[in-house]
C-alpha positions in Angstrom: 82.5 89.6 96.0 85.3 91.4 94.9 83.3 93.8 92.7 80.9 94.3 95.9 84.6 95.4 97.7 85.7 97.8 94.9 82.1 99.4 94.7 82.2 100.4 98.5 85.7 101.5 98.4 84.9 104.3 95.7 88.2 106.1 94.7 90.7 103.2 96.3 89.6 101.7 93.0 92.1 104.0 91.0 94.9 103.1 93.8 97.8 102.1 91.8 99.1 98.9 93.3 102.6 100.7 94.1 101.4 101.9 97.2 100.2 98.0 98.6 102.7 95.9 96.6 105.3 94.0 98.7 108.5 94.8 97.4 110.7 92.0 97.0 113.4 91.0 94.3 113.4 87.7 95.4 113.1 84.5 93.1 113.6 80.8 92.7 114.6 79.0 90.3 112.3 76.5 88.2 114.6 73.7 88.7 115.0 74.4 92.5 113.7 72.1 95.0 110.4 72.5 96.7 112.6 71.9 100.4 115.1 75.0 99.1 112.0 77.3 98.3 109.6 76.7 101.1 113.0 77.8 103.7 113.6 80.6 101.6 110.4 81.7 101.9 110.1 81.4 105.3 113.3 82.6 106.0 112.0 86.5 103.9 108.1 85.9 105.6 106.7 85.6 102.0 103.8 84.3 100.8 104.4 84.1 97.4 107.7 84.3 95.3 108.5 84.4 91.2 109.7 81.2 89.5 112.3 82.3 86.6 113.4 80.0 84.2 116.7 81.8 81.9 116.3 85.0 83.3 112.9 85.2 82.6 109.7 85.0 85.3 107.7 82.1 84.3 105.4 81.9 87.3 104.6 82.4 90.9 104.7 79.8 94.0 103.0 80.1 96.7 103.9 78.7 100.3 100.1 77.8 100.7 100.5 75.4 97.4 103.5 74.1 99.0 101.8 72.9 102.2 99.0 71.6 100.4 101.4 69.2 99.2 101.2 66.9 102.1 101.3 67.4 105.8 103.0 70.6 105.4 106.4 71.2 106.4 106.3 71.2 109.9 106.3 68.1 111.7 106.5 66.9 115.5 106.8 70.6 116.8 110.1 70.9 114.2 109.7 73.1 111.4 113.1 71.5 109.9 112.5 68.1 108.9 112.8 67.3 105.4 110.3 65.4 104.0 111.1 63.4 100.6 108.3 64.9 98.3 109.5 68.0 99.0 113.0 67.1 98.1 112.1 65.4 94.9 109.6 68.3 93.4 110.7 71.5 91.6 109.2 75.1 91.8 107.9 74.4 87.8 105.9 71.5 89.0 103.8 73.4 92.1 103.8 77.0 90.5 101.1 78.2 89.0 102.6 79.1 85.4 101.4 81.9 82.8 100.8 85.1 85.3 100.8 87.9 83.7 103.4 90.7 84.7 101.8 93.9 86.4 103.7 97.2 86.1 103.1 99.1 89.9 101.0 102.2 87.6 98.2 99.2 87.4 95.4 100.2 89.3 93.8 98.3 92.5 91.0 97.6 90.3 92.3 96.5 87.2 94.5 93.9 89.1 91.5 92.6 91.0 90.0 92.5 87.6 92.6 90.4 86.3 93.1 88.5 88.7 89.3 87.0 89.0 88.9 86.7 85.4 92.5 84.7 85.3 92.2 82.7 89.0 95.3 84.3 90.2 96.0 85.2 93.8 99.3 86.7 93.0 101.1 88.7 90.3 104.6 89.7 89.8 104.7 93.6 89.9 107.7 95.4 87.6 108.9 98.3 87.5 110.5 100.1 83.8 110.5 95.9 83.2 112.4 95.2 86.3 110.7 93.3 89.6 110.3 94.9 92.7 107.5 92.8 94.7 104.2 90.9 94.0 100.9 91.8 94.5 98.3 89.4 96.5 94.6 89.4 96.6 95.5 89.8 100.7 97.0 92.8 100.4 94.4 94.3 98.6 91.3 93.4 100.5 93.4 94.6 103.6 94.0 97.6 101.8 90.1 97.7 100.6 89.1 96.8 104.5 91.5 99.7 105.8 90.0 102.3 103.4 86.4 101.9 104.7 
């Protein structure tokens, strides 16, 4: 499908991702709790966010892996309620680990490239190895869809 989207799209294809990427700095810690996380990205409206383990990114979380969890985070009408999973489970053990680091010259098409071949939704984008945002597969079918 994806392939089908970069055919039709013609020249987005050599788009480099640092015109759709979300810039964020934002990151969690491995150790931090799932309860922590899920506000904080709520709190910024992101989807996804960088685990980093001693300074270094060692994965990305998203807030759709979170709610898959259980019964999500919202309960009753309250988005606040804490349940205990989410208190006793750390960003290392819902992230998905290994994602490869993007630098924002990376092309539309070679991120979606990477990203089927690797089952990734999301990749940490850096900048002159610094990070400034993460790149979904959303953005870039919106930014395909917008194109056409």
């Amino acid at each position: 499908m994806f392939r089908y989207l970069l055919f039709i799209s013609g020249m987005r294809r050599n788009t480099p991702i640092a015109e759709i990427a979300r810039k964020s700095d934002i990151t969690v810690q491995s150790t931090d709790r799932i309860s922590v996380v899920y506000r904080l990205m709520k709190q910024h409206t992101l989807a996804h966010v960088p685990v980093v383990e001693q300074n270094k990114i060692v994965g990305i979380i998203s807030r759709k892996a979170i709610k898959r969890l259980g019964f999500g985070y919202e309960f009753d009408g309250r988005d606040d309620v804490e349940l205990g999973m989410f208190d006793m489970l750390q960003a290392n053990q819902v992230m998905d680990g290994g994602t490869p680091h993007i630098s924002l010259s990376a092309t539309v098409g070679e991120v979606v490239e990477l990203m089927v071949k690797n089952e990734f939704i999301a990749l940490p984008a850096f900048h002159q190895g610094k990070l400034v945002g993460v790149i979904d597969i959303y953005d870039i079918v919106l930014f395909l869809l917008k194109a056409g």
